[in-house]
C-alpha positions as a LaTeX table, in Angstrom:
\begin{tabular}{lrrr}
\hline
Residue & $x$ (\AA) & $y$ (\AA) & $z$ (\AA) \\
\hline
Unk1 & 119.85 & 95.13 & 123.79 \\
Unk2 & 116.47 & 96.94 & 123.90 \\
Unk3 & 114.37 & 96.93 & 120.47 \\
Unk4 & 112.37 & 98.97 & 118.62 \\
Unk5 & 109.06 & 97.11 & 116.76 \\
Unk6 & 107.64 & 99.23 & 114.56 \\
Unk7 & 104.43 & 97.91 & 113.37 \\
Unk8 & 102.57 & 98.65 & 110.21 \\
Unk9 & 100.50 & 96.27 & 108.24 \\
Unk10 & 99.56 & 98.71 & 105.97 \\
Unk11 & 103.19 & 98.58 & 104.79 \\
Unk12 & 103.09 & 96.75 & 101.37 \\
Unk13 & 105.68 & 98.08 & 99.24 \\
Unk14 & 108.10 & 101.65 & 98.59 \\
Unk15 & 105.17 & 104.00 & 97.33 \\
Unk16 & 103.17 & 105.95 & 99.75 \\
Unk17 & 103.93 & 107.31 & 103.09 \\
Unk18 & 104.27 & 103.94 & 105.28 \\
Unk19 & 108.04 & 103.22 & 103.78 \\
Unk20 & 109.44 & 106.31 & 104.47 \\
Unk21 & 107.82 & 106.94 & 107.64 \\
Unk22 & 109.38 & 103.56 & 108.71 \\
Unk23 & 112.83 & 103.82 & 107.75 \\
Unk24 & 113.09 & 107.35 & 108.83 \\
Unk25 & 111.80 & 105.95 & 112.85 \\
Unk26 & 114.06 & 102.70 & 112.67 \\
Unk27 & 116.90 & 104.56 & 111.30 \\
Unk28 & 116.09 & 107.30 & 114.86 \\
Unk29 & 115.65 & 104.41 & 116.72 \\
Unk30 & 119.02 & 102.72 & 115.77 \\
Unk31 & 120.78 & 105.92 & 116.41 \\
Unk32 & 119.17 & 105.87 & 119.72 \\
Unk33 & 121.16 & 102.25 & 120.56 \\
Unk34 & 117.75 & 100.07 & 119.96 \\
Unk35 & 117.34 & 97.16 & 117.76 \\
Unk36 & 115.11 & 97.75 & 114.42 \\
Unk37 & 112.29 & 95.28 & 113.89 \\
Unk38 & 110.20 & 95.74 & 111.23 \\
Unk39 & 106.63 & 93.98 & 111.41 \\
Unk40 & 104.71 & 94.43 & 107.68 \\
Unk41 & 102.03 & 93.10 & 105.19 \\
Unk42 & 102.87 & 89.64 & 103.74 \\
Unk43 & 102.70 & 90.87 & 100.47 \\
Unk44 & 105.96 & 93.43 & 101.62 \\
Unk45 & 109.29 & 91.80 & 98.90 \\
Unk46 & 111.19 & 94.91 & 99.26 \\
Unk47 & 113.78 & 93.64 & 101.87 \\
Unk48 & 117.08 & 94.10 & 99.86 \\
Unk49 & 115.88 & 98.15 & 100.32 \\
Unk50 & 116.40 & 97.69 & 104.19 \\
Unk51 & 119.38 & 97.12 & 105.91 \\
Unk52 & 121.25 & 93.95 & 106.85 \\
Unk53 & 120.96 & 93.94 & 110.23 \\
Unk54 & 117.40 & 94.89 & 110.74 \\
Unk55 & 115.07 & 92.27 & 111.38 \\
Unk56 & 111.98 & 92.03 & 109.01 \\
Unk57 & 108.70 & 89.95 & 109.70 \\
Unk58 & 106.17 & 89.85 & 107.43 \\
Unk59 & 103.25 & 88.54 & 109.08 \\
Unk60 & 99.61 & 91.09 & 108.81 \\
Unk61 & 97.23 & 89.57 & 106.60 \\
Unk62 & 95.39 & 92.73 & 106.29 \\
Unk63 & 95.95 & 96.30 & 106.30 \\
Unk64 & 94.27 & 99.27 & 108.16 \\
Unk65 & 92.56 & 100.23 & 105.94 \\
Unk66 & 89.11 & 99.07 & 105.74 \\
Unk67 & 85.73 & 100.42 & 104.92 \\
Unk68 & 84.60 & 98.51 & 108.37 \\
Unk69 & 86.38 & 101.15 & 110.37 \\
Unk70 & 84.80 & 104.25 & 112.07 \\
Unk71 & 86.86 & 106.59 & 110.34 \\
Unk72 & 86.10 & 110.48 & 108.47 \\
Unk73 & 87.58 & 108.75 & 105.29 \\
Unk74 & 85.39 & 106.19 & 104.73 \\
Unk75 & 82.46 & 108.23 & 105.70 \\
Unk76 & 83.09 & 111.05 & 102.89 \\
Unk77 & 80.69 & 110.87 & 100.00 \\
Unk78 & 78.27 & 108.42 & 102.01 \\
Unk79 & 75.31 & 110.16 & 103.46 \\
Unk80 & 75.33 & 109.84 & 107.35 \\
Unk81 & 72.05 & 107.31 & 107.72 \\
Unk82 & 74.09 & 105.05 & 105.14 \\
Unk83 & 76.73 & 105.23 & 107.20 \\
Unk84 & 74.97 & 104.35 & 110.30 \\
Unk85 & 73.53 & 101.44 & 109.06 \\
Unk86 & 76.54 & 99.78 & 107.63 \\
Unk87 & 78.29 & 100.30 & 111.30 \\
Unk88 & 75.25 & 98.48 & 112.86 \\
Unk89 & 74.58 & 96.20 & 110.23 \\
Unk90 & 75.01 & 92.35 & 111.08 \\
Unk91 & 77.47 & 91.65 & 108.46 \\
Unk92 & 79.72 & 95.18 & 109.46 \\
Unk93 & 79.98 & 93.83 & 112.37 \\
Unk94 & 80.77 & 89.90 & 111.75 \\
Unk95 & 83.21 & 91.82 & 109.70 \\
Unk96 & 84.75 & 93.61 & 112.32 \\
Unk97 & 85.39 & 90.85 & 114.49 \\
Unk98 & 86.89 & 88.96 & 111.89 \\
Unk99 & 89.15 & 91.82 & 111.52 \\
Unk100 & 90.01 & 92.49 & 115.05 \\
Unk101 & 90.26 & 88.49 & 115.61 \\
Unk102 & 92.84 & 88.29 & 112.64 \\
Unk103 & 94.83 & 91.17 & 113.88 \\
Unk104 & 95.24 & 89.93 & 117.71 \\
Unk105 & 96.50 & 86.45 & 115.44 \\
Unk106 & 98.90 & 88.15 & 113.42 \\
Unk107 & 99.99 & 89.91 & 116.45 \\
Unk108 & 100.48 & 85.89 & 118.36 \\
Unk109 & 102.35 & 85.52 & 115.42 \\
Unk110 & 104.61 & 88.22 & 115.34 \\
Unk111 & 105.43 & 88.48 & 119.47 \\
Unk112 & 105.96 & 84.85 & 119.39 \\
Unk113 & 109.00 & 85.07 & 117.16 \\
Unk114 & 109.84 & 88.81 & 118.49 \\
Unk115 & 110.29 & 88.30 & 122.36 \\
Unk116 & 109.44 & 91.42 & 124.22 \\
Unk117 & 111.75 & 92.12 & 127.09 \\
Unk118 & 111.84 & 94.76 & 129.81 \\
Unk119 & 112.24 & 98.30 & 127.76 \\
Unk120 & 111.55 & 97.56 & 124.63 \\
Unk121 & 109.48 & 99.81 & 122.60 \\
Unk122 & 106.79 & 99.03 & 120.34 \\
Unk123 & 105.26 & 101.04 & 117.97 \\
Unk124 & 101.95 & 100.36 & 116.23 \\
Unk125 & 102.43 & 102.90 & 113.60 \\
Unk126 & 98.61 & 103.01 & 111.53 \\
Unk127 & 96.26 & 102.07 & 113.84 \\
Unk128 & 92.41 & 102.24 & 113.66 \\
Unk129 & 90.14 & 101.08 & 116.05 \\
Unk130 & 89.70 & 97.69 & 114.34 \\
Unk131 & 93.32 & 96.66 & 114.87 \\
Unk132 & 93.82 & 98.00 & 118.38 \\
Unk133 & 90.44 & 95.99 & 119.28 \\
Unk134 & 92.89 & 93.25 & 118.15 \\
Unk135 & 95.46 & 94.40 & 119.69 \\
Unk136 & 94.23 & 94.42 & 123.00 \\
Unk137 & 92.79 & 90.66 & 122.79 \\
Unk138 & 95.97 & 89.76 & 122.20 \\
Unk139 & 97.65 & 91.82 & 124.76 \\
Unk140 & 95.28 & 90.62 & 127.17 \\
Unk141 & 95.99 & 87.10 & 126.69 \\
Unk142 & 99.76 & 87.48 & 126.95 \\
Unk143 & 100.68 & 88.97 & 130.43 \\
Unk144 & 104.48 & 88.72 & 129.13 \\
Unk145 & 103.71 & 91.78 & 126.82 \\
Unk146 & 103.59 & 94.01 & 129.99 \\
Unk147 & 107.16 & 94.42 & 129.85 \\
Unk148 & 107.26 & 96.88 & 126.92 \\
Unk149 & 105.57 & 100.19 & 126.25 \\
Unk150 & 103.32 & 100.24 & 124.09 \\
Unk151 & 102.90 & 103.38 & 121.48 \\
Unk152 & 99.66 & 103.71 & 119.33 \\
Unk153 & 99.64 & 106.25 & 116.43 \\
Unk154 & 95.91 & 106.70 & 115.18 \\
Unk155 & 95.85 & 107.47 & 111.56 \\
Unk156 & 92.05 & 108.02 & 110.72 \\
Unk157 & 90.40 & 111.14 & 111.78 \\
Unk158 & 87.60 & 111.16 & 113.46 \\
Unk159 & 86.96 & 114.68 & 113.89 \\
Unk160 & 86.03 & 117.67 & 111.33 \\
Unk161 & 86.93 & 121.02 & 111.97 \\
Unk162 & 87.64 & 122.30 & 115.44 \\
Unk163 & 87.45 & 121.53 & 119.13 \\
Unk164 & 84.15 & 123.40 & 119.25 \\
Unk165 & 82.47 & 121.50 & 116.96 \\
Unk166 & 83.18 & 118.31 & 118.16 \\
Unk167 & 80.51 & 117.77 & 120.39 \\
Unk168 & 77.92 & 118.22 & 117.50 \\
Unk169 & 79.24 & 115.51 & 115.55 \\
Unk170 & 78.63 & 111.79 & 114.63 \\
Unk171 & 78.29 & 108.69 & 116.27 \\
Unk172 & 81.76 & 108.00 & 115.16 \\
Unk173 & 84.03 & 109.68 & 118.01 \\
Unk174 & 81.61 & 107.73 & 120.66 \\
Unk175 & 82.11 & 104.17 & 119.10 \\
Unk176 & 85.93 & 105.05 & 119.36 \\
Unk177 & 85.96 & 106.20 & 122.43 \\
Unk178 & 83.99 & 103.12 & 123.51 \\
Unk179 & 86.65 & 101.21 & 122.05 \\
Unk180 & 89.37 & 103.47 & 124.17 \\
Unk181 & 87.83 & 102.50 & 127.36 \\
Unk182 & 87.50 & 98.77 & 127.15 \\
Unk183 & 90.55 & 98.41 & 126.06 \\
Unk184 & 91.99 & 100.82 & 129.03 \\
Unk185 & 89.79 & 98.46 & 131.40 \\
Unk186 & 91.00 & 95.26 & 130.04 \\
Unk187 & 94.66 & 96.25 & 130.36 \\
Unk188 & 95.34 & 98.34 & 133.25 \\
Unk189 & 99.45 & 96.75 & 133.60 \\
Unk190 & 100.23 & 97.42 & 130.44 \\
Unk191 & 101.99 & 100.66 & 129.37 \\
Unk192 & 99.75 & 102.08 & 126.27 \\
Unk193 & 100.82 & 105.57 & 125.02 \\
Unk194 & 98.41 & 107.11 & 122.53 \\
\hline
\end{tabular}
């Protein structure tokens, strides 16, 4: 049978909006005839709350969340040149690529206990930039993840306001979107959905 991998390493416990949000998708997806995996944050002990026959893997070391992330919500109460420097700073960015290395391990991890087969559907469920850097180093080095489509739900802004005033904005949507395109480049046989 087909599966569904819903990924979220942000998912640590019952409280906030990750629990729900997965149970409500695996319960669609087993409705829909596809096999529930759950991938979550080590520190997730709320299994007995699931059902039997889903399968639960609690591998991410970290969560989205991160104030190395070019995100609106870390930027609020920061002035703009602070912000700036801290994405350009040397230590940010060691930071980030110990982020986006432990992610793409996490994800070797998961995928080599979850095999991905022909239709499956994976969804990475709170995504930032960080962790779909990750993502696609791992994807990259395992050509047997082509098989699957692969859904990405971004869940930082990185836009204020409206499409007008976009344009006029930080530095943040163009680091993104720099992201976006190596990542497109580096993968163009996999099936990403955004």
């Amino acid at each position: 049978m087909r599966q569904f991998v819903l990924v979220d390493q942000s998912l640590r416990d019952l409280g906030g909006h990750h629990y729900p949000f997965a149970v409500g998708v695996l319960k669609a997806a087993a409705a829909a005839g596809l096999v529930p995996v759950l991938a979550t944050h080590r520190g997730f002990r709320e299994r007995e709350h699931l059902p039997a026959d889903w399968q639960v893997h609690r591998v991410f070391r970290q969560p989205s969340y991160s104030r190395l992330t070019h995100d609106l919500q870390a930027e609020r109460g920061r002035s703009r040149l602070m912000r700036l420097r801290e994405l350009i700073g040397r230590g940010e960015e060691r930071g980030r690529r110990r982020h986006m290395r432990a992610f793409a391990a996490d994800c070797a991890r998961l995928f080599a206990e979850v095999r991905i087969a022909d239709g499956d559907q994976v969804l990475m469920a709170t995504t930032s930039e960080l962790d779909f850097a990750g993502l696609v180093v791992f994807l990259a080095g395992a050509p047997s993840t082509r098989s699957a489509d692969w859904h990405l739900l971004f869940h930082f802004p990185i836009f204020r306001g409206r499409e007008p005033d976009y344009a006029a904005q930080s530095a943040i949507p163009a680091a993104a979107r720099a992201v976006f395109r190596e990542a497109l480049e580096r993968l163009p046989r996999h099936r990403l959905h955004f």
